[in-house]
N, C-alpha and C positions, 0 to 999 in steps of 0.2 A: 504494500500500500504506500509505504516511503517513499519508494522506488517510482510508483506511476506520478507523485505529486513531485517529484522531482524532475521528470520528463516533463510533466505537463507545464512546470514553472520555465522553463526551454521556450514555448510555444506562446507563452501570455503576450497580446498584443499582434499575435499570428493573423489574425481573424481581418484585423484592419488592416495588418500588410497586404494579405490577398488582395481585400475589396480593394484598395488604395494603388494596388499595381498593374490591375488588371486596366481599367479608363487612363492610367497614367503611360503605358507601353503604348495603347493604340493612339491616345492624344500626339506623345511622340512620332511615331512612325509617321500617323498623316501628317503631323505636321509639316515635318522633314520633308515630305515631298513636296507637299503644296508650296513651301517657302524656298526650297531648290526650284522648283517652277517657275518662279516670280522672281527672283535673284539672279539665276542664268541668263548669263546671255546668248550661251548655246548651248542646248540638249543635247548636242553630240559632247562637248567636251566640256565637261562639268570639271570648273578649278577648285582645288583643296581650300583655297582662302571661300569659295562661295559654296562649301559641303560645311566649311566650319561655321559659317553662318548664318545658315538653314541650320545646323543640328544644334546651335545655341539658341536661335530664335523656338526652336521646338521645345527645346529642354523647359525654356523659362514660361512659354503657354503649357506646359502639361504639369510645370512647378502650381503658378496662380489658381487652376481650375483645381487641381486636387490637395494643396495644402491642408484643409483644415484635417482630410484626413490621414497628412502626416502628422499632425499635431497630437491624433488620438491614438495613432499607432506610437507613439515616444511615449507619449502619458501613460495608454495599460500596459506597454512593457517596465516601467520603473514606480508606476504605484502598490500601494498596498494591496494585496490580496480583500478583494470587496469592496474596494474607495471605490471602482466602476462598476456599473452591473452590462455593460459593454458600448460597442462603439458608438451609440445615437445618446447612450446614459453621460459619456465621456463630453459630446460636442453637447452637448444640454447643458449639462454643469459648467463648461468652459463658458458659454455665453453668456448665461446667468451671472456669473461669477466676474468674467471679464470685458461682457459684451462683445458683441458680434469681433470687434479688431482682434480679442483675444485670440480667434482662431488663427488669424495668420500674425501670430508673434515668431520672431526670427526669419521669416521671407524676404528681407532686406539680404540680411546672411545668404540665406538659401539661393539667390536667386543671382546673386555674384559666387557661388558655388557650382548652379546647374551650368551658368556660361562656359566655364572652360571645359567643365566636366562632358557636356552633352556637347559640345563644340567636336571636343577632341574623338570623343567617343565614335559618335555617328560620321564625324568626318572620315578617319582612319578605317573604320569599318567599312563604308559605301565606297573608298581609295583603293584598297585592297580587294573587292569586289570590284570596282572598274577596270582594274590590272589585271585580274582575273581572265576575266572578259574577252581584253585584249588578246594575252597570251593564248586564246582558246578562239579563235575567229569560225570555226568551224563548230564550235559545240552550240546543239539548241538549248539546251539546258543549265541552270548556269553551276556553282560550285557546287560539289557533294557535302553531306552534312556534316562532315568530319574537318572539309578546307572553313565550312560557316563556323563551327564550333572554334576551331581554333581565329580565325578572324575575330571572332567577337570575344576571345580573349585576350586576345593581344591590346585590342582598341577600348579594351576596360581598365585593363589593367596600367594605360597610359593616363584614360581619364581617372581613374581613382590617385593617380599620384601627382596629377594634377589639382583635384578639386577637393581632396581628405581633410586640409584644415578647418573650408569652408563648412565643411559636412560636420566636423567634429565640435564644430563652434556654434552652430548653428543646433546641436542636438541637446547640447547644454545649455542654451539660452527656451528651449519647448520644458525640457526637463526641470529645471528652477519652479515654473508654474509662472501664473502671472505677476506682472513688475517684479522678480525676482519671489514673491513669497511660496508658502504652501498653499496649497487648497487645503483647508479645513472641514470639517463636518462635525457635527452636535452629532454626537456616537445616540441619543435618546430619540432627536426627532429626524433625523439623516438629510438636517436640511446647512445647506453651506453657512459657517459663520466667518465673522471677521478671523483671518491669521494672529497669530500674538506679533507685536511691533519688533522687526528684525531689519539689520539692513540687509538690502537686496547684493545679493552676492555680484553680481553683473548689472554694470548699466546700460548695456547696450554689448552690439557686437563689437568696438574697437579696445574697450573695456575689457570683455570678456579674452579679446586674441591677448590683452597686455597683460591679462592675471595670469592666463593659462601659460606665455611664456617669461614670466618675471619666476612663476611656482615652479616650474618643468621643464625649464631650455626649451629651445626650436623644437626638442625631439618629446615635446611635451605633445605639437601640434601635430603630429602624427603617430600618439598612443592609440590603440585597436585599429591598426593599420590590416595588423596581418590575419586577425581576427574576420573584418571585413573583406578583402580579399578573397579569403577561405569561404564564404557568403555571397562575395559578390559575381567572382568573376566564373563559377558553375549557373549564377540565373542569369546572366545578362550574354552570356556565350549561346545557351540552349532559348532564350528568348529571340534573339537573332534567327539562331538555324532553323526554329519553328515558325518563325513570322514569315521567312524568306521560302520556306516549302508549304507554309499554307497557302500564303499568296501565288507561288507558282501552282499548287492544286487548282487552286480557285480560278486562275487563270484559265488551265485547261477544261475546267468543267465548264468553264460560260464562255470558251471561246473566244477568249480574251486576248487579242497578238498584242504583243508589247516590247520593247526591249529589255534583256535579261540583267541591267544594269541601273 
C-alpha cells in the first residue's frame, strides 16, 4: 500500500500535464506552419532564421492560450496532498484567491523562455527534415520513424539548453503561489483565508534569476537539468515522429498531395 502511494505521489499533477499538452503540441505545430506560410518568402526554400521565427512565434501563441493550465499543472504537483481536489478545483481557487491575472503569473518569464526554446527547437527539427528531403530526391515518403525520433532529439535537447533557466525560473515564480505567498485554507470551513504576513521570496523574475544565482552560482540556473532531459527529450522526440506519421497517414487517407517537407 506504501508502495502504490509512492508511485502515485510520481504522477500528482499528471492529469493536467496531459490535458495541458495535448491543445499545446497541436497549437504548436499549426502554428509553425501557418507563421512559416506568412514569413517565407519562398516555399521552396525555407531559411533557418524564418523556421526560427515561425517556431518562436508558435511557441509563444501555444505559451498564452494554455498557460493557466501550466499554472495548475506546477501547483498539484508541489501542493499538499488534498489542498486541490483537481485541475478546474486548482484554476477556481487561483482566481478566487488571485483573480483572473493570477492565472498567468510568471508568463512574462515563460514567454522569453518558449522564444528560444521553440525557436530552436522547431527550427533544427523542420532543418534537418528539409536536409532530409534533399538528400533523398527520389523518396515519396519522407524520414523513417527512427531518423524522426532521433531529429527530434537532437533539436530538444538544443532547445532545453537553451531555454532551462527561463523554465526553471519561471517554475519557481507558479510554485511560490500568489505575490510570493501561500495559498491558505481554514482546515474547518475549506474556504481560502488570508496567508500569515511573510515576505515574498521573489519579486518578480529578475529578482528571482539574482537570488537563484547570488544562492547557487550560474550552475544554480541549471539544477534538474538532467532530470528534465531524462523527461523531456523521450516526449518531444516521439511527439515529433507521431505528429509527422499521423499527418502523412492522414494525408494519404484524404488524398492529400503535398510536399514531404
Amino acid at each position: 500500500v506504501e508502495m502504490a502511494r509512492m508511485w502515485r505521489a510520481f504522477y500528482r499533477g499528471n492529469g493536467a500535464n496531459v490535458v495541458k499538452i495535448m491543445p499545446e503540441s497541436a497549437i504548436r505545430f499549426m502554428g509553425y506552419e501557418f507563421f512559416k506560410s506568412k514569413i517565407s518568402g519562398d516555399s521552396e526554400e525555407v531559411t533557418v532564421r524564418e523556421r526560427f521565427v515561425a517556431g518562436a512565434m508558435a511557441g509563444c501563441l501555444g505559451q498564452v492560450l494554455i498557460y493557466p493550465l501550466e499554472i495548475s499543472k506546477t501547483r498539484l504537483a508541489v501542493a499538499k496532498s488534498g489542498e486541490f481536489e483537481g485541475i478546474f478545483d486548482c484554476i477556481a481557487k487561483t482566481v478566487q484567491y488571485g483573480g483572473f491575472w493570477g492565472l498567468y503569473k510568471g508568463l512574462g518569464t515563460s514567454i522569453l523562455g518558449v522564444i528560444p526554446y521553440a525557436g530552436v527547437d522547431l527550427g533544427i527539427f523542420y532543418t534537418l527534415k528539409s536536409q532530409w528531403v534533399k538528400s533523398h530526391p527520389d523518396s515519396t515518403q519522407g524520414p523513417d520513424v527512427l531518423t524522426l525520433l532521433l531529429y527530434g532529439a537532437v533539436s530538444s535537447t538544443f532547445g532545453q539548453l537553451v531555454a532551462y533557466p527561463f523554465q526553471l525560473i519561471r517554475t519557481k515564480l507558479q510554485a511560490q503561489g500568489v505575490r510570493g505567498s501561500n495559498i491558505c485554507y481554514d482546515a474547518g470551513t475549506g474556504h481560502i483565508v488570508a496567508p500569515p504576513p511573510r515576505q515574498n521570496e521573489y519579486n518578480g523574475m529578475v529578482d528571482c534569476f539574482r537570488k537563484t544565482v547570488q544562492q547557487q552560482g550560474i550552475k544554480g540556473l541549471y539544477r534538474g537539468l538532467g532530470p528534465n532531459f531524462l523527461k523531456a527529450l523521450p516526449s518531444i522526440a516521439i511527439s515529433y515522429a507521431a505528429f509527422e506519421k499521423v499527418k502523412e497517414s492522414l494525408g494519404e487517407m484524404f488524398d492529400v498531395r503535398r510536399k514531404v517537407a
